[in-house]
C-alpha positions in Angstrom: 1.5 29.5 -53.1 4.1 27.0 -51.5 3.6 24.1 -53.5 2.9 22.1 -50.3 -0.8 20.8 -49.9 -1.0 20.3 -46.3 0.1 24.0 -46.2 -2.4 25.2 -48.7 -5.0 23.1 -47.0 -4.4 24.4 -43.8 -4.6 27.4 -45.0 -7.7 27.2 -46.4 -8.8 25.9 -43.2 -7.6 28.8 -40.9 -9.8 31.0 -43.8 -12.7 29.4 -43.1 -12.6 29.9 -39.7 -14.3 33.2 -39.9 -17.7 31.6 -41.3 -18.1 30.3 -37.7 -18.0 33.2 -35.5 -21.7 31.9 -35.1 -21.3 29.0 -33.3 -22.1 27.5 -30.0 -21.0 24.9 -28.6 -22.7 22.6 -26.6 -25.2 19.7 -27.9 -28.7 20.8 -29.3 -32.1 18.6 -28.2 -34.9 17.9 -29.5 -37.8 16.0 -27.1 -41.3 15.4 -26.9 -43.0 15.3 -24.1 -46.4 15.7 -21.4 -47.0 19.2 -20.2 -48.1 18.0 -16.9 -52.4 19.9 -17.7 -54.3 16.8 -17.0 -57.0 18.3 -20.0 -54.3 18.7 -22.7 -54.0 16.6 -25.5 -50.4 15.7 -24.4 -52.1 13.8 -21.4 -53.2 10.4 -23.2 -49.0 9.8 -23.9 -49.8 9.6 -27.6 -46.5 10.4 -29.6 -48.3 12.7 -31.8 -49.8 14.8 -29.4 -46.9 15.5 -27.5 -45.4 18.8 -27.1 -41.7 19.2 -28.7 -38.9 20.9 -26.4 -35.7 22.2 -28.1 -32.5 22.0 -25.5 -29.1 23.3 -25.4 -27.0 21.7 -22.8 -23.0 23.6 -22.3 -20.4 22.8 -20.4 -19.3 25.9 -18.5 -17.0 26.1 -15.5 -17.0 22.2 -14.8 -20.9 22.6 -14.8 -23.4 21.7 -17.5 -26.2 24.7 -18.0 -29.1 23.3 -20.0 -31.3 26.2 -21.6 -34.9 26.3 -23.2 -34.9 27.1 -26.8 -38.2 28.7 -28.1 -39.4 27.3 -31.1 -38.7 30.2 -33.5 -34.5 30.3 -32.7 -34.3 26.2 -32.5 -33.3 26.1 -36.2 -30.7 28.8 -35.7 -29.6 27.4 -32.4 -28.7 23.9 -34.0 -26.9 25.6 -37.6 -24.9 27.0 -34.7 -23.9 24.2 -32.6 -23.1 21.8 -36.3 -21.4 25.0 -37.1 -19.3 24.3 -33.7 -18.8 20.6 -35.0 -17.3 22.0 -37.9 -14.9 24.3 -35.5 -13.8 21.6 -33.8 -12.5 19.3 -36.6 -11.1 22.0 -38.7 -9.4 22.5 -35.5 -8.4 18.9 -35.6 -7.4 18.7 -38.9 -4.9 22.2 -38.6 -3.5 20.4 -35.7 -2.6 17.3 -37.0 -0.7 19.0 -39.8 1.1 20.9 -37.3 2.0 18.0 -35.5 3.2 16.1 -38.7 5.5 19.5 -39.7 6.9 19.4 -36.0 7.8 16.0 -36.1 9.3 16.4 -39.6 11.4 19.3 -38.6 12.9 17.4 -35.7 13.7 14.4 -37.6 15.8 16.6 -39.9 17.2 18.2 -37.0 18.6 15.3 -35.4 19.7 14.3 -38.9 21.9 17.3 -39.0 23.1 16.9 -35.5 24.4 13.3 -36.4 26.3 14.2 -39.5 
């Protein structure tokens, strides 16, 4: 290894992006809510007895597309937007470190230049 942590760590960072070739982005939503059948249960408002949605709402093209989850993918579907989350500040964090390595090397450039 280098020696430098913020290399190691971003190293270990750009690793660990393969675990998320899974992900979605997006925001993931759970509701309740009436059906809209006047002889369900759903129909006297009680929080119990309403019926649970699961939504995934993407930005795509300058338009957000909001989709029906079923039941049986809504736990998949919201591992894969957190694992999106993730994405985005390992993404955050590599950049930052580039930044900081940028910003070092032109400091020592302009450091030769003046000598």
């Amino acid at each position: 290894m280098s020696g430098d942590p913020e290399l190691e760590a971003r190293g270990r960072w750009v690793r660990s992006l393969s675990a998320l070739r899974e992900m979605l982005p997006g925001s993931f939503v759970e509701r309740r809510r009436k059906c809209g059948k006047p002889n369900c249960r759903c129909a006297d408002g009680r929080p119990e007895h309403l019926h649970t949605q699961f939504l995934l709402s993407v930005l795509s093209e300058g338009k957000l597309h909001t989709f029906h989850i079923p039941h049986e993918l809504a736990q998949q579907a919201r591992s894969q937007v957190e694992l999106h989350k993730r994405f985005q500040q390992v993404a955050a964090a590599i950049c930052r470190i580039n930044l900081r390595r940028l910003l070092c090397l032109k400091q020592k450039n302009q450091g030769r230049k003046e000598g």
